[in-house]
C-alpha positions as CSV (number, residue, x, y, z in Angstrom):
1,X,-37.9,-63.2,106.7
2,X,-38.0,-63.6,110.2
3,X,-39.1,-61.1,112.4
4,X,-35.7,-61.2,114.5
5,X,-34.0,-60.2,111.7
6,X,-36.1,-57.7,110.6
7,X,-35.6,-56.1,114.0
8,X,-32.3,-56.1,114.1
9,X,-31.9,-54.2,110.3
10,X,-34.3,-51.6,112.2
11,X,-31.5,-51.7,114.6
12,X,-28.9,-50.8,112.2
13,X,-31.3,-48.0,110.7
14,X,-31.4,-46.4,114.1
15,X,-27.8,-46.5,114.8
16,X,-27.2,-45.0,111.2
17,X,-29.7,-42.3,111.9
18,X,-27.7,-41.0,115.1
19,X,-24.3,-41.4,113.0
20,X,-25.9,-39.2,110.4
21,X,-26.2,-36.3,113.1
22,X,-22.3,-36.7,114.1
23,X,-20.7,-36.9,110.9
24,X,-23.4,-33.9,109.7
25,X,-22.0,-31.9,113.0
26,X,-18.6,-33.5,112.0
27,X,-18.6,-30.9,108.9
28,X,-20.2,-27.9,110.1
29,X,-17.6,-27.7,112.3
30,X,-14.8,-28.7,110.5
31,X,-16.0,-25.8,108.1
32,X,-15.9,-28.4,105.5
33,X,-19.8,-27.9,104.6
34,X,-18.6,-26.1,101.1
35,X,-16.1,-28.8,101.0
36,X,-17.9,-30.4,98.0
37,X,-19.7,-27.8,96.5
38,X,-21.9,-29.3,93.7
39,X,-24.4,-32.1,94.2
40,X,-24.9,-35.2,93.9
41,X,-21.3,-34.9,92.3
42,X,-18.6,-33.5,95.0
43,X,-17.7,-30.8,91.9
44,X,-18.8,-30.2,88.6
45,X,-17.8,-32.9,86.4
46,X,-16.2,-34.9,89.8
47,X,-18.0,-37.8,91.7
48,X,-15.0,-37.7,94.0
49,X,-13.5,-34.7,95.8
50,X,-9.8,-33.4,95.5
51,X,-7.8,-34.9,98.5
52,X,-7.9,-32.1,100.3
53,X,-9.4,-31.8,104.2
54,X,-12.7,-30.2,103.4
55,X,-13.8,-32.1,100.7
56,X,-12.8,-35.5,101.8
57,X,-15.2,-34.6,105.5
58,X,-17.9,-33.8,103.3
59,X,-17.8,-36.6,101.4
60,X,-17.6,-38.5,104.1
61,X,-20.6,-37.7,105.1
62,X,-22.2,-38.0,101.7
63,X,-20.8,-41.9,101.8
64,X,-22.6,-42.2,105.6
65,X,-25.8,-41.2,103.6
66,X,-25.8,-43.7,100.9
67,X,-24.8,-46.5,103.5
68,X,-27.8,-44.9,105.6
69,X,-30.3,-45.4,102.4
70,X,-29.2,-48.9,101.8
71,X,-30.0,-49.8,105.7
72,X,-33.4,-48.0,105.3
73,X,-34.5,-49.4,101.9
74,X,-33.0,-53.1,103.9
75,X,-35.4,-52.2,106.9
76,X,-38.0,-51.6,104.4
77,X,-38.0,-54.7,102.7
78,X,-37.7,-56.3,106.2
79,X,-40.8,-55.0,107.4
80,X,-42.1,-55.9,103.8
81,X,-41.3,-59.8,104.1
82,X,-41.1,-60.1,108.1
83,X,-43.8,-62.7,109.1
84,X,-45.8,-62.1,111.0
85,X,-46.6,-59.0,108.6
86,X,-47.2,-55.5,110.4
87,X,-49.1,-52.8,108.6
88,X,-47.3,-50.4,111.2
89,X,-43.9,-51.3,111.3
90,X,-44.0,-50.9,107.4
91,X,-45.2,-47.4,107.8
92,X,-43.0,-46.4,110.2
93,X,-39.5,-48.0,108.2
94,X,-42.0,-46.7,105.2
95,X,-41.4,-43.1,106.7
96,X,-37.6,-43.7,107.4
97,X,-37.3,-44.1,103.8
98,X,-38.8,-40.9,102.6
99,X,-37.5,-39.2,105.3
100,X,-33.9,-40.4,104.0
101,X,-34.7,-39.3,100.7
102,X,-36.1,-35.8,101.6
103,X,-32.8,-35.2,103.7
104,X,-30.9,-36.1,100.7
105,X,-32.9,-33.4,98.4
106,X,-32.7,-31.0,101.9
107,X,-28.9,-31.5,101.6
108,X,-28.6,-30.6,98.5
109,X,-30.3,-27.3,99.0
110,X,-28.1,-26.7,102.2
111,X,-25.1,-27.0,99.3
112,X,-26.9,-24.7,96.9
113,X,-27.9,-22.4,99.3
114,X,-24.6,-22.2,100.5
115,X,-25.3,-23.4,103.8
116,X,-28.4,-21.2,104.4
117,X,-28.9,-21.2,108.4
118,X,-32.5,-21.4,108.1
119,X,-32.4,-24.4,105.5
120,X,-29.7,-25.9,107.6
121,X,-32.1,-25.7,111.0
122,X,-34.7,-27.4,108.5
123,X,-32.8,-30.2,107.8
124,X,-31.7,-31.1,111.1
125,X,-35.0,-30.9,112.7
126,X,-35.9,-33.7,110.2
127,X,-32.7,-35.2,111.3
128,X,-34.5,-35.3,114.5
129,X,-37.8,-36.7,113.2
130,X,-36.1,-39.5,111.6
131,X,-34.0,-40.4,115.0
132,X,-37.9,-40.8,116.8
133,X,-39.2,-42.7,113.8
134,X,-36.7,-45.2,114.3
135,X,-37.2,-45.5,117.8
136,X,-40.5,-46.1,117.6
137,X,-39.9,-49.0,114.7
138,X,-37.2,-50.5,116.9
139,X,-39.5,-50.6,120.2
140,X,-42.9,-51.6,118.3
141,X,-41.3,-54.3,116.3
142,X,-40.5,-56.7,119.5
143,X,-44.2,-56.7,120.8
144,X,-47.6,-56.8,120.3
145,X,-49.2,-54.1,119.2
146,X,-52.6,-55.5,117.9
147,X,-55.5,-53.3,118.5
148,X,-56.6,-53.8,122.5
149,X,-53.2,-55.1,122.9
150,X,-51.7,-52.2,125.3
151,X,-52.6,-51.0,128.7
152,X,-51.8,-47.6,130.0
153,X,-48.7,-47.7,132.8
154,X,-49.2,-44.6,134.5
155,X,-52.3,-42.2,135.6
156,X,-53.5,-39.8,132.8
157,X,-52.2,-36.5,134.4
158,X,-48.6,-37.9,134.4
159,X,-49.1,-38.3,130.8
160,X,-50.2,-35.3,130.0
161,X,-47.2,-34.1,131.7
162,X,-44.7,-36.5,129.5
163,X,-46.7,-34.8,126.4
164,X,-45.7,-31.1,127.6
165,X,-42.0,-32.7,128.2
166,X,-42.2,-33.5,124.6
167,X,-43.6,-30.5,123.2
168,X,-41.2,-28.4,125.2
169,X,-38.5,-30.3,123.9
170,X,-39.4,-30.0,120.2
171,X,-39.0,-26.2,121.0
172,X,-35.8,-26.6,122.6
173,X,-34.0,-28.3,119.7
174,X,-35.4,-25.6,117.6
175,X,-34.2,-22.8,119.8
176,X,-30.8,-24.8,119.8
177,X,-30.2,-25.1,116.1
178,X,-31.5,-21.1,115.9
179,X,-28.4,-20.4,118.6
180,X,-26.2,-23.0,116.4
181,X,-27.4,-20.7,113.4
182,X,-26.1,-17.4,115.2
183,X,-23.3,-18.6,116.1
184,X,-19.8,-18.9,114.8
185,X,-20.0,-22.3,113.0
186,X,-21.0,-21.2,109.9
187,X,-19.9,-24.7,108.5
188,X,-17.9,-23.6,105.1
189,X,-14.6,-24.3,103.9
190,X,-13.5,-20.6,103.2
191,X,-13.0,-18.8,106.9
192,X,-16.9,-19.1,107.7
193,X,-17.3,-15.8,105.1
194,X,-19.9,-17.6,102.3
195,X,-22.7,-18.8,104.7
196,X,-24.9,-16.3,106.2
197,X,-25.5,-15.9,110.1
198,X,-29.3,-15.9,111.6
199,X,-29.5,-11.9,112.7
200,X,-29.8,-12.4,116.0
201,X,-27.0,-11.7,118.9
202,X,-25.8,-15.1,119.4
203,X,-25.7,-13.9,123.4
204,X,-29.8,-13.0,122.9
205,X,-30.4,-16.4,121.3
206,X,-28.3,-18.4,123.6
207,X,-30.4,-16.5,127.1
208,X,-33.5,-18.0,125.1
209,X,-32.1,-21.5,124.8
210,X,-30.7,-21.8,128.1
211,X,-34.2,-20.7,129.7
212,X,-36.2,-23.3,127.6
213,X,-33.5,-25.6,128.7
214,X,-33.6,-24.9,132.9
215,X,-38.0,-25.0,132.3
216,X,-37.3,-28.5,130.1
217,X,-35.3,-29.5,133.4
218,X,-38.0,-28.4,135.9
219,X,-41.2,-30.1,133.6
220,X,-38.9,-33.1,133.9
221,X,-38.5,-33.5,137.6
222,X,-42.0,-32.7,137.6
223,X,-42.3,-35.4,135.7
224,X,-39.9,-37.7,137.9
225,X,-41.7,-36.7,140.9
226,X,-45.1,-38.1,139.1
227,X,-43.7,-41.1,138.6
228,X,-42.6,-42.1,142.0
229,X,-45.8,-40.6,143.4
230,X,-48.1,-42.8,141.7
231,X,-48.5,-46.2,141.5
232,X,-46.2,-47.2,138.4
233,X,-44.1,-50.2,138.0
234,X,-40.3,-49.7,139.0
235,X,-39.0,-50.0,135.2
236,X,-41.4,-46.8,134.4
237,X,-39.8,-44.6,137.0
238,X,-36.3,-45.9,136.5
239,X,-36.4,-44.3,132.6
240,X,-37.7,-41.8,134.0
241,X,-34.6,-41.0,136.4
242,X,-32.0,-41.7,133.7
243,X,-34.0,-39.2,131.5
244,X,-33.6,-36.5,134.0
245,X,-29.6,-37.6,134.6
246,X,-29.4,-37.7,130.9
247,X,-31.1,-34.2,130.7
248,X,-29.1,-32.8,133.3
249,X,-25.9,-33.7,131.6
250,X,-26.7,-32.3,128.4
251,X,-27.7,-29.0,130.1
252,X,-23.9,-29.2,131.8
253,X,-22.3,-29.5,128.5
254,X,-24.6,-26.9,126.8
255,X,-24.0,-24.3,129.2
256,X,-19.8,-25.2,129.3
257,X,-19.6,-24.5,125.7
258,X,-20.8,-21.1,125.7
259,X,-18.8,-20.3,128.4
260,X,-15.7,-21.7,127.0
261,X,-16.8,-20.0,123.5
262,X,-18.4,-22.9,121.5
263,X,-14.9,-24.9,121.1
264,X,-16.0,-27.3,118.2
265,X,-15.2,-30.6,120.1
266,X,-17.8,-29.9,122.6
267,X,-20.4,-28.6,120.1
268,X,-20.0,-32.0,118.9
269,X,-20.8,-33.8,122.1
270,X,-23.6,-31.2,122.5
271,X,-24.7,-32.7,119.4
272,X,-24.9,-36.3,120.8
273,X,-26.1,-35.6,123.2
274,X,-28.8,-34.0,122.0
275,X,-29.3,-37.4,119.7
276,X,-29.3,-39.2,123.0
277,X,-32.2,-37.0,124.7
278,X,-34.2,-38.0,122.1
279,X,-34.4,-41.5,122.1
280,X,-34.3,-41.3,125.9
281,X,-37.8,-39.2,126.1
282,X,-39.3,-41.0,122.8
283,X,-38.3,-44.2,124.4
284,X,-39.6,-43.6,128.1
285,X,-42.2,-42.3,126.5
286,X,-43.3,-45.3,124.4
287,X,-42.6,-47.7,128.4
288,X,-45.7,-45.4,129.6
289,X,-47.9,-48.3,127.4
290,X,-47.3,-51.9,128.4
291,X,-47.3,-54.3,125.3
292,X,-46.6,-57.8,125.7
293,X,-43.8,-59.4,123.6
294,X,-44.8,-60.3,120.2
295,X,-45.5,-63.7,119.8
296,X,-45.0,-65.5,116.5
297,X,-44.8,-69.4,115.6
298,X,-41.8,-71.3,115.9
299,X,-40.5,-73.1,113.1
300,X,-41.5,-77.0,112.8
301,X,-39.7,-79.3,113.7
302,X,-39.9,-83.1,114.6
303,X,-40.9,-83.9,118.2
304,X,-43.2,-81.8,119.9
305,X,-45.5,-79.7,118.7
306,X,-44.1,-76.2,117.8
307,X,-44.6,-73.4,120.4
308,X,-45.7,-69.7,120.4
309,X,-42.7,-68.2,121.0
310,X,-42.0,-64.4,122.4
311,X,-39.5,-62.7,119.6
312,X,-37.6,-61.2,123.4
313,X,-37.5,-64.1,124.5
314,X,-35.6,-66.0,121.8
C-alpha cells in the first residue's frame, strides 16, 4: 500500500475520533444515554431499538462506533502494508485500535452502570487520549521520523513551558467532565432520575473549572509571548497564535453556558470545542520538532530514472 493512502485512512480515523465525541455529547444531552439499555444488543433479545427518539440517538451513536472500528482496524492494516514500513506509525494506529476497543467495553459499563458520572468522566478522557493518538499518527506519517531525523524549533525553556500548557490542560478537561458530572445532564432517557450526580455543588465545581481555565489562558500567552521572543520560525509562532484564539474562544463559550444555565446546544459546542483544543495544542505541539517530509521511491517507470519523492509533495 502506498504510504499516501495509508495517510489519508489515518485521516479518516481522526475525523471519526472527533465525530465519536459529538454524537457521544449528542446523547447525554438528548437524555437518550438509557435509550438502549442492554449491550451490545439495544434491548434484551433486540439488536435494533424501538423507533422511538431515545433509542434511535443512542444507537446512532453505537452505528458511529462500529464505522469508527472499521476505519481504525483500515488504518491498522495501512500502517501494516504501507511501504516504506514504520514501526511507529503501527504502534500508534496499533493504539487507536485498542483504545477503540476499550471504549467499546467502557461504554458498555457506562450502560450497566447506568450512566455512572465517574465511569462516564473515564471514558471520555480516553475519548481524549484517542483524539491525540490520532494526531500524532496523522502528523508522523507525512515525514521523516528516523532516528537523528528531527531538530528542536524553539529554545528549551519555551518547551518546557508547552509541557506545563499540556499538563494543565489534561487537568482542565478533567475538571470539565467533573463540572459536566455535577451538572444537570445526567444523560438518561427517563427525566435525568436513574443516573447519579457527582456530590459536588455544580456552582463549587464550575469556580474550579473556570480558574484552571483563566491560569490555562495566562500559561498560554506566556507561551505566545516565548515564541515571538525567541528566534523561532514564523509557522511555529503562528500555531501558536491560533492556539491562544482558539483557547480564548472556548473559554467564551464555556463561561456563556453557565451563565445562560448549560442550554444543551451550547454544551455541545463546548464539546467541540474542547475536541478542537486538543488537536490544536497536540498539533503545535508536535511543529516545536522540525522533521523533513518523508521521502519514499517513486514507482518505475520508463524514461528517467525514478526519483525520491517527498509523500507532501506529491
Amino acid at each position: 500500500m502506498s504510504a499516501s493512502l495509508s495517510h489519508r485512512l489515518n485521516l479518516l480515523a481522526l475525523a471519526l475520533v472527533a465525530l465519536i465525541v459529538l454524537t457521544g455529547g449528542a446523547v447525554r444531552l438528548t437524555g437518550s444515554g438509557l435509550g438502549c439499555s442492554d449491550w451490545p444488543e439495544c434491548s434484551v433479545g433486540h439488536l435494533t431499538p424501538a423507533l422511538h427518539f431515545y433509542g434511535l440517538v443512542e444507537f446512532g451513536n453505537r452505528l458511529v462506533s462500529v464505522v469508527l472500528t472499521i476505519a481504525v482496524l483500515a488504518a491498522l492494516a495501512g500502517t501494516l502494508l504501507r511501504r516504506p514500513h514504520r514501526r511507529d506509525l503501527v504502534y500508534l494506529s496499533g493504539g487507536l485500535v485498542a483504545g477503540v476497543l476499550a471504549q467499546a467495553v467502557l461504554g458498555g459499563i457506562v450502560v450497566y452502570t447506568k450512566l455512572n458520572p465517574y465511569v462516564v468522566m473515564v471514558h471520555f478522557a480516553a475519548t481524549m487520549l484517542l483524539v491525540a493518538d490520532a494526531v500524532v499518527l496523522v502528523h508522523r506519517s507525512t515525514r521523516d521520523y528516523s532516528p537523528g531525523s528531527g531538530h528542536l524549533l524553539v529554545p528549551r525553556p519555551v518547551l518546557r513551558l508547552f509541557y506545563g500548557v499540556l499538563a494543565l490542560l489534561s487537568v482542565v478537561v478533567v475538571a470539565g467532565t467533573a463540572t459536566t458530572g455535577a451538572g444537570p445532564h445526567a444523560g438518561d432517557a427517563s427525566g435525568h432520575v436513574v443516573a447519579k450526580r457527582i456530590p459536588i455543588a455544580l456552582r463549587d465545581m464550575a469556580e474550579l473549572h473556570s480558574s484552571l481555565v483563566l491560569l490555562l489562558v495566562g500559561l498560554t500567552v506566556g507561551l505566545v509571548v516565548g515564541l515571538h521572543v525567541a528566534e523561532v520560525p514564523e509557522r511555529v509562532r503562528r500555531s501558536g497564535r491560533i492556539l491562544l484564539v482558539v483557547m480564548v474562544a472556548q473559554a467564551v463559550v464555556g463561561f456563556t453556558q453557565y451563565f445562560t444555565h448549560l442550554p444543551a446546544l451550547l454544551v455541545e459546542v463546548h464539546l467541540m470545542g474542547v475536541t478542537i483544543l486538543v488537536i490544536g495544542v497536540v498539533q503545535t505541539f508536535l511543529v516545536c520538532t522540525f522533521h523533513a517530509p518523508e521521502v519514499v521511491l517513486a514507482p518505475a517507470v520508463e524514461g528517467p530514472a525514478p526519483a525520491n519523492v517527498p509523500i507532501g509533495a506529491r
